[in-house]
Backbone as a chain_set.jsonl record, in Angstrom:
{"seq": "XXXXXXXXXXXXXXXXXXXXXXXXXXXXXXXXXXXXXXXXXXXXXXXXXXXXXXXXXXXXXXXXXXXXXXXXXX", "coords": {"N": [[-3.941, -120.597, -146.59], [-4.009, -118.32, -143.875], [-2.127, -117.655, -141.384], [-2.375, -115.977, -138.015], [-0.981, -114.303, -139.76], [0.919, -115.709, -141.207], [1.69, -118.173, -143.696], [-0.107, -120.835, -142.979], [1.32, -124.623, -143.156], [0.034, -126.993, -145.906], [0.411, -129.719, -145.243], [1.861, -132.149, -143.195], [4.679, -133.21, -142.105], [5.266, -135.688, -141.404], [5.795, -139.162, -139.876], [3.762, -142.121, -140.415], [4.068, -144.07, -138.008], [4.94, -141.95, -136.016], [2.211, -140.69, -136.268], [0.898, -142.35, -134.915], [1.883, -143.18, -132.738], [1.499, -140.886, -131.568], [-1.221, -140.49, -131.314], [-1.801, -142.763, -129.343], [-0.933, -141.91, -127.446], [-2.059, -139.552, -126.326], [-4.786, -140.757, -125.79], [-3.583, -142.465, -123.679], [-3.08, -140.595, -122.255], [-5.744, -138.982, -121.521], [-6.785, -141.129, -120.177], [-4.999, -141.128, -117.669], [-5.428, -138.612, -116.873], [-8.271, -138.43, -116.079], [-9.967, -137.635, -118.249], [-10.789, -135.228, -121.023], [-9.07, -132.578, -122.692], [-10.265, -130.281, -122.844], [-12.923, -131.002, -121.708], [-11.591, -130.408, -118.703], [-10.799, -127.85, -119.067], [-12.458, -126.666, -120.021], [-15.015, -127.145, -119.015], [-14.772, -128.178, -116.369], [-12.869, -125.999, -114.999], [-14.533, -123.779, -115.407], [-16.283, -124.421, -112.732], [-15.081, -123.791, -111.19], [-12.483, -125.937, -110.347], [-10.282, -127.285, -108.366], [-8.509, -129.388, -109.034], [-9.301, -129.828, -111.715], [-8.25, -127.18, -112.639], [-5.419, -127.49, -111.798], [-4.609, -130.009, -113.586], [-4.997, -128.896, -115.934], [-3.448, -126.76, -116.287], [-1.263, -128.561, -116.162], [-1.355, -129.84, -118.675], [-1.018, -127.949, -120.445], [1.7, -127.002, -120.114], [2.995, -129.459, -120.611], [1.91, -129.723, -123.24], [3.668, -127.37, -124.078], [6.433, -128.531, -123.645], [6.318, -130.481, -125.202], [5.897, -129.45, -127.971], [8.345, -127.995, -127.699], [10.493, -129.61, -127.669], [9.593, -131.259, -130.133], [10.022, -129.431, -131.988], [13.041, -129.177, -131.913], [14.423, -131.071, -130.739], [13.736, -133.647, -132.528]], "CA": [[-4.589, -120.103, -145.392], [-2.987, -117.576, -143.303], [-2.605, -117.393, -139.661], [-1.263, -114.931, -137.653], [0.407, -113.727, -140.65], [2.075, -116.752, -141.704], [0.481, -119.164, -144.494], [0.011, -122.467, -142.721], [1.418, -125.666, -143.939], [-0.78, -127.784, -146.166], [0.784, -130.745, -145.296], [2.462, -131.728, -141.719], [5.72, -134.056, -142.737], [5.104, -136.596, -139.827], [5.684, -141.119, -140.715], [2.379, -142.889, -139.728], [4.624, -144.122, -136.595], [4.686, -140.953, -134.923], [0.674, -140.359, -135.87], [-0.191, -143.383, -134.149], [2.368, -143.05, -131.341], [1.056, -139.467, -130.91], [-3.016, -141.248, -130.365], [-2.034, -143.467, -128.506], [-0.145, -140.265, -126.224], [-3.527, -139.162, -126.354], [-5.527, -142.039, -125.301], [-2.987, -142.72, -122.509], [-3.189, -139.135, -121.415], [-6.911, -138.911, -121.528], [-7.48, -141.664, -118.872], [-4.746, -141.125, -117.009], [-6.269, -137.523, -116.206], [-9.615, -138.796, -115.907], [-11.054, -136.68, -119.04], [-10.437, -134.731, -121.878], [-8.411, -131.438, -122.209], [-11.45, -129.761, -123.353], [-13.416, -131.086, -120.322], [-11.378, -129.913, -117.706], [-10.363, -126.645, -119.443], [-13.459, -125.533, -120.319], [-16.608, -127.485, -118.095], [-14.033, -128.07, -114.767], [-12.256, -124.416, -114.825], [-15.833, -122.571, -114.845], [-16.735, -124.867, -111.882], [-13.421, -123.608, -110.442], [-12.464, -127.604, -109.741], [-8.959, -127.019, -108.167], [-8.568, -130.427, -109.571], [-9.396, -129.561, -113.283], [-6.915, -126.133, -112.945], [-4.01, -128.272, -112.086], [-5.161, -130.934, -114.942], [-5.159, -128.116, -117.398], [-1.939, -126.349, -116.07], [-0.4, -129.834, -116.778], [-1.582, -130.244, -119.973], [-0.183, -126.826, -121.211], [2.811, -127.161, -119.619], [3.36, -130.696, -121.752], [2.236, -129.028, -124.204], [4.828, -126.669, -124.637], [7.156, -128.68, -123.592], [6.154, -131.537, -126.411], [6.31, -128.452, -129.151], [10.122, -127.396, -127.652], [11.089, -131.452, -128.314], [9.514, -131.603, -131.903], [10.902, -128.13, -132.623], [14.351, -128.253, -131.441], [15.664, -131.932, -130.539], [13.392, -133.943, -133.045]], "C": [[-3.56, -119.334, -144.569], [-3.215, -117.506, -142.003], [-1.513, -116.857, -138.896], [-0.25, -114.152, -138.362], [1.45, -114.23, -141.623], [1.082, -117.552, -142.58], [1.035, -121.101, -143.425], [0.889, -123.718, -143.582], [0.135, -126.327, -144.609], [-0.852, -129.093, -145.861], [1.352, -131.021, -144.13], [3.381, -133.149, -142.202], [5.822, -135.136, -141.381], [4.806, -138.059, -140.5], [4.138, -141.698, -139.868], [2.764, -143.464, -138.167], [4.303, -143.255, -135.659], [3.287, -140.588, -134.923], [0.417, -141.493, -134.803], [0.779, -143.346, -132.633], [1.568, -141.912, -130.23], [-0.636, -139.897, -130.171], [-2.833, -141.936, -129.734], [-1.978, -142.809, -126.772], [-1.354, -140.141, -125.727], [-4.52, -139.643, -125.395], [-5.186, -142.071, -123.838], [-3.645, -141.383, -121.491], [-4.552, -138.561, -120.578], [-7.356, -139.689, -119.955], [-6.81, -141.204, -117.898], [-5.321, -139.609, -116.542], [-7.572, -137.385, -115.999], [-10.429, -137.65, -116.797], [-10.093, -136.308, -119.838], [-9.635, -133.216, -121.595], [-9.743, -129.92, -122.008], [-12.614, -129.838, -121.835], [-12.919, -130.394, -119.124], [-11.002, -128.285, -117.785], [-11.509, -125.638, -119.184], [-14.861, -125.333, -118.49], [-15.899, -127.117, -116.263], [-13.483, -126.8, -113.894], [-13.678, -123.605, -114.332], [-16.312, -123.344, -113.473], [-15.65, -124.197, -111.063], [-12.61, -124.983, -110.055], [-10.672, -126.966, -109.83], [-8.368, -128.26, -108.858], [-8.236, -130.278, -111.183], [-8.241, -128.023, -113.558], [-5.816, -126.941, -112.916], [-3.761, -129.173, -113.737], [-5.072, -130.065, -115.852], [-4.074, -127.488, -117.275], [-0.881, -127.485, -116.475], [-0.231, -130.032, -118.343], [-1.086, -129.21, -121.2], [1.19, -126.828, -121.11], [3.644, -128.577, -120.711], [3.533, -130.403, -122.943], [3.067, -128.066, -124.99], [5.991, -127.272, -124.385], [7.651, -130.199, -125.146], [6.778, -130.577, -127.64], [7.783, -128.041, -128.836], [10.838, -128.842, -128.472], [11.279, -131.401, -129.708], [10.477, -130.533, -132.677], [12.406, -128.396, -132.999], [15.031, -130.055, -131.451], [14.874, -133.508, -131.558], [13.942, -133.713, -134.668]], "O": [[-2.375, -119.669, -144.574], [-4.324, -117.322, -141.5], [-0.3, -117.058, -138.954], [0.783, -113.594, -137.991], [2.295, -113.735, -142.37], [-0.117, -117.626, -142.312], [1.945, -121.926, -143.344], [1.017, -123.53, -144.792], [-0.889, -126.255, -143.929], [-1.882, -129.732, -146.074], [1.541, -129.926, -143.6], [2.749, -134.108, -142.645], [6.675, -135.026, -140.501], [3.945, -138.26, -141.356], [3.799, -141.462, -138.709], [1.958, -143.357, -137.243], [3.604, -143.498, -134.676], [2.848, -140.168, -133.853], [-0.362, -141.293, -133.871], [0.232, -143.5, -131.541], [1.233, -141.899, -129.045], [-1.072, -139.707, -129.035], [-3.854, -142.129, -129.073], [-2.507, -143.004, -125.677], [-1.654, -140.665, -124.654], [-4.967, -139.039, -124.421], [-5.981, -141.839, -122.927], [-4.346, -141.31, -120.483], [-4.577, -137.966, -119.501], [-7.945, -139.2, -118.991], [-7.505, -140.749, -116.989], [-5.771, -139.741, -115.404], [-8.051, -136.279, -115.745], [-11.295, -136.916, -116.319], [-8.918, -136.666, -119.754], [-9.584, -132.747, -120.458], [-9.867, -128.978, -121.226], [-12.965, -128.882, -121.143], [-13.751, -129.768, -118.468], [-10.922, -127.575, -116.782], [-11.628, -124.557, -118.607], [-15.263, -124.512, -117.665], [-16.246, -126.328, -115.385], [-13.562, -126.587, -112.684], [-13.873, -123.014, -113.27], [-17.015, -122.505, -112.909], [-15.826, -124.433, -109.867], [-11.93, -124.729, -109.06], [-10.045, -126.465, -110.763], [-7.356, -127.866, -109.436], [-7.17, -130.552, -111.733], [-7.558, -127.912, -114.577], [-5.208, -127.138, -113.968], [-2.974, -128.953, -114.657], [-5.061, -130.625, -116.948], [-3.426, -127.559, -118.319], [0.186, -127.244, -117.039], [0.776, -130.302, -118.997], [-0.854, -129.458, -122.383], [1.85, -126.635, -122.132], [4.681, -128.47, -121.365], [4.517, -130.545, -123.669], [3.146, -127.976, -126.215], [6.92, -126.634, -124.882], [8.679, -130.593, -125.696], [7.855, -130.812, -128.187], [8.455, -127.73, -129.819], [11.471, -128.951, -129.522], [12.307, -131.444, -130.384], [11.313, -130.683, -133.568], [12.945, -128.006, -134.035], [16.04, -130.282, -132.119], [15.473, -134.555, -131.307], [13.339, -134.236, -135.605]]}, "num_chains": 1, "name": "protein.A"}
């Protein structure tokens, strides 16, 4: 499969530890922002919910900062 140009991995080299650490990330993350990323991205943003912009500015922000971690000091 190709994306962006690049063929994907088939496989993602990750120990069952870090899957289940990573859902639990998840889980945690979920309540503590009262919803999903998906929820506030999509449903909260078109409402304009100043609330759900921050909540989704957070969640990108983690997000890239999770992918610098795994990348670089992982």
């Amino acid at each position: 499969v190709l994306m962006l140009g690049v063929a994907a991995p088939s496989t993602a080299n990750l120990s069952l530890g870090m899957v289940i650490a990573a859902g639990l990330l998840v889980g945690i993350g979920t309540r503590l922002g009262n919803g999903c990323t998906s929820g506030h991205g999509i449903c909260g943003m078109g409402r304009l919910s100043k609330r759900s912009i921050v909540a989704t500015c957070v969640f990108m922000a983690v997000a890239g900062l999770t992918v610098f971690v795994r990348l670089h000091l992982v």
